[in-house]
Kinemage of the C-alpha trace (Angstrom):
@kinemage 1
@onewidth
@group {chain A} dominant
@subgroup {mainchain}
@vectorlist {calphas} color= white
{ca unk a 1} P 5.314 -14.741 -7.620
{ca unk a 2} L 8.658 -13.217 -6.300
{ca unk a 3} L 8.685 -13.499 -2.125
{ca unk a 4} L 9.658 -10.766 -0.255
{ca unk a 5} L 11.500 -9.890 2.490
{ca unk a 6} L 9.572 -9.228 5.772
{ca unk a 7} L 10.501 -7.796 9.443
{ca unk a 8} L 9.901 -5.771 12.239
{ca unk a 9} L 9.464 -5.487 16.220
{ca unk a 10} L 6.596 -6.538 18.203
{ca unk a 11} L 6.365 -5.259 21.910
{ca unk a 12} L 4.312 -6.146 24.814
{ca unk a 13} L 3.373 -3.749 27.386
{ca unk a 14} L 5.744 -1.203 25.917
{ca unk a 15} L 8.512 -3.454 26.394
{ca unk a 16} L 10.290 -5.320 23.457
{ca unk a 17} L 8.686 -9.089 23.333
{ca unk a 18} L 11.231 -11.503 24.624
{ca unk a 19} L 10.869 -14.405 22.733
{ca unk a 20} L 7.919 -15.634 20.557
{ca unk a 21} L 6.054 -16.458 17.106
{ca unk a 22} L 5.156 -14.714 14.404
{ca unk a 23} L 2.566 -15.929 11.934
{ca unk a 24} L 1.176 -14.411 8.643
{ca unk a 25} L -1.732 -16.298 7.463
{ca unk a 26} L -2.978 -15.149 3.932
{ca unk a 27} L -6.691 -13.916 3.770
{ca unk a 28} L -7.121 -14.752 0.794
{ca unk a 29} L -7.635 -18.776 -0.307
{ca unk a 30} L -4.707 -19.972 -2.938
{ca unk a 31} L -3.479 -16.510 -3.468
{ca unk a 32} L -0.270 -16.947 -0.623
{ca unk a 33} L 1.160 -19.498 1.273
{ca unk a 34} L 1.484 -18.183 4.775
{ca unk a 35} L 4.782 -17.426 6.720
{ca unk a 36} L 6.061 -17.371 10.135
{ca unk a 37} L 9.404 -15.809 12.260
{ca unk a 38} L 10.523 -16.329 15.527
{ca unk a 39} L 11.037 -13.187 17.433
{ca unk a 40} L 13.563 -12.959 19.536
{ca unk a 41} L 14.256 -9.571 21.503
{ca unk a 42} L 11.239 -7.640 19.993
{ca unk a 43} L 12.225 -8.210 16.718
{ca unk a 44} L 11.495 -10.546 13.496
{ca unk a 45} L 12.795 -11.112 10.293
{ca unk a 46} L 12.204 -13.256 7.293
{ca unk a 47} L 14.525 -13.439 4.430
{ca unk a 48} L 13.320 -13.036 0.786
{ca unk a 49} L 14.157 -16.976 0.622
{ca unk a 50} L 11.117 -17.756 2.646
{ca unk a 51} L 9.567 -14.664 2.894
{ca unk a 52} L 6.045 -13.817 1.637
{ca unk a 53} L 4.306 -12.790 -2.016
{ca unk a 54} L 2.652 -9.313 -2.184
{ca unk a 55} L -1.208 -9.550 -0.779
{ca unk a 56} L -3.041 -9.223 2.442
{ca unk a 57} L -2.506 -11.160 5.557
{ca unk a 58} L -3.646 -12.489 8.873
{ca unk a 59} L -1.101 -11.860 11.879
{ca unk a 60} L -1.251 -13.461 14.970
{ca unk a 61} L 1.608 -13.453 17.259
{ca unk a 62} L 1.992 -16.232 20.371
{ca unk a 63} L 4.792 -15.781 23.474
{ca unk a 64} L 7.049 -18.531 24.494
{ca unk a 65} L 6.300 -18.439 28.478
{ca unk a 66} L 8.626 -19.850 30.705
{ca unk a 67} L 6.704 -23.427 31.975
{ca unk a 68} L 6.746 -24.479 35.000
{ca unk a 69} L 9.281 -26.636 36.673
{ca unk a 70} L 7.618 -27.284 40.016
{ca unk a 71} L 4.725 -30.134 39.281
{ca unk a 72} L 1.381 -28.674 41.131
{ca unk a 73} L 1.297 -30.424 44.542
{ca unk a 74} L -2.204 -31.771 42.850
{ca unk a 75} L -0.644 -33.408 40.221
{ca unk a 76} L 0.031 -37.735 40.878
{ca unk a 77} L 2.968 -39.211 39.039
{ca unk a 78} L 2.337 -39.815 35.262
{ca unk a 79} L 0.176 -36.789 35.070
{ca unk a 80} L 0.533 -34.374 31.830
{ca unk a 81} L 1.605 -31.080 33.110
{ca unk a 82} L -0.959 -28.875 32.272
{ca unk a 83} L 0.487 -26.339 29.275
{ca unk a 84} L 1.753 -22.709 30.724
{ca unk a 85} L -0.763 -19.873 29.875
{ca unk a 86} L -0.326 -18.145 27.026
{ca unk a 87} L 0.627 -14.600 28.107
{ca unk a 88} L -0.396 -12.515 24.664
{ca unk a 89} L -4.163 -12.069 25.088
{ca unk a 90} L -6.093 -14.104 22.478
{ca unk a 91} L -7.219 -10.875 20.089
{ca unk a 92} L -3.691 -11.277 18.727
{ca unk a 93} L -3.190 -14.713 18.480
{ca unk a 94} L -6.363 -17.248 18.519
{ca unk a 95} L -9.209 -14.460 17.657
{ca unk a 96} L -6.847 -12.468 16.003
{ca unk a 97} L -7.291 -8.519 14.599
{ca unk a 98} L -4.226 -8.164 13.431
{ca unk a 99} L -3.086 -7.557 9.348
{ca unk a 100} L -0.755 -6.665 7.143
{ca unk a 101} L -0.181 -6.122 3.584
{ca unk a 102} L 2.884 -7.423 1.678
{ca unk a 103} L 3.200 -4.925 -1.210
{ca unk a 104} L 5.916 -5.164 -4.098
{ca unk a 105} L 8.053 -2.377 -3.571
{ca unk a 106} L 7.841 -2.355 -0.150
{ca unk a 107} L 9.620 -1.663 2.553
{ca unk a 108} L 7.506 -4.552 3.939
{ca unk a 109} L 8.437 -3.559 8.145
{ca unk a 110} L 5.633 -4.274 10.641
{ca unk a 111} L 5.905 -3.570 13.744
{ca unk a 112} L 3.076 -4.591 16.209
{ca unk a 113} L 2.358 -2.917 19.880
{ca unk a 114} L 0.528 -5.450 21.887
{ca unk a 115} L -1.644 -4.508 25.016
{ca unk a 116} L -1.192 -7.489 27.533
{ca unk a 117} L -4.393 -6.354 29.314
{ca unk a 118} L -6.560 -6.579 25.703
{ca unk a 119} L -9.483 -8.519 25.916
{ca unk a 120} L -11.410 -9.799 22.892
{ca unk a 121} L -15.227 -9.015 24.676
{ca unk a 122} L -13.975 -5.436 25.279
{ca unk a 123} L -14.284 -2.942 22.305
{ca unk a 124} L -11.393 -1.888 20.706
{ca unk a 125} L -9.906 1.003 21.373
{ca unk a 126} L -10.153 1.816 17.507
{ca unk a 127} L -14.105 1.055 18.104
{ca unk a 128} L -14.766 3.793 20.681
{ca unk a 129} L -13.047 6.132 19.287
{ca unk a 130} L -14.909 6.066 16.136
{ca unk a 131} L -18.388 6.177 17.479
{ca unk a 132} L -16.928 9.085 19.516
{ca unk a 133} L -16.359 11.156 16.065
{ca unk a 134} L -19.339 9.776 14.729
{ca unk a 135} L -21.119 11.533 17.325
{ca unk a 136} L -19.492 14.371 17.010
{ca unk a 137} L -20.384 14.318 13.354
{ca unk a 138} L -23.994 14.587 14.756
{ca unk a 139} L -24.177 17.571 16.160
């Protein structure tokens, strides 16, 4: 299958993400093999070279956060330092809900707004707005 071609912006807060990961993870077992972009400045891109085949996908996206210089004043000599926290809440990265779908003819651009406050136990806002028109559909 003929790759194609893949890019886009992802932004954090409303404000272009600085530097990060991209990831595209195909849903569907044998039918892809998954793809990934650093983004640099809000934006992504992957070349048709290693770009991905037509299907649906999986995206989860993962910030580069500046780690700490200063060791804790609790850490001894020899101690790992502990890994900096991953800024992009987990509902876009580890318990992803983000997708895409490569087509053929494309133009295959996704762009991604990320809410840094998201929480993966809070409903989406997608969620409450639909039981909102569902109720309305009630009446």
């Amino acid at each position: 299958m003929p790759r194609h071609a893949v890019s886009g912006e992802v932004k954090l807060a409303g404000a272009p993400l600085k530097s990060g990961m991209i990831q595209f993870m195909p849903t569907e077992p044998g039918a892809a093999t998954p793809g990934a972009a650093a983004v640099t400045d809000g934006k992504y891109a992957m070349s048709r070279a290693v770009g991905l085949v037509p299907g649906p996908y999986q995206v989860s996206v993962t910030s580069a956060p500046a780690s700490s210089t200063t060791p804790s004043p609790n850490l001894m000599p020899g101690d790992p330092v502990p890994p900096a926290k991953e800024p992009i809440p987990s509902i876009y990265n580890a318990k992803t809900t983000l997708s895409a779908t490569v087509t053929e003819v494309g133009p295959n651009t996704f762009d991604f707004e990320l809410d840094a406050t998201a929480s993966a136990s809070a409903p989406t806002q997608s969620a409450s707005q639909a039981k909102a028109k569902a109720k309305s559909k009630l009446k």
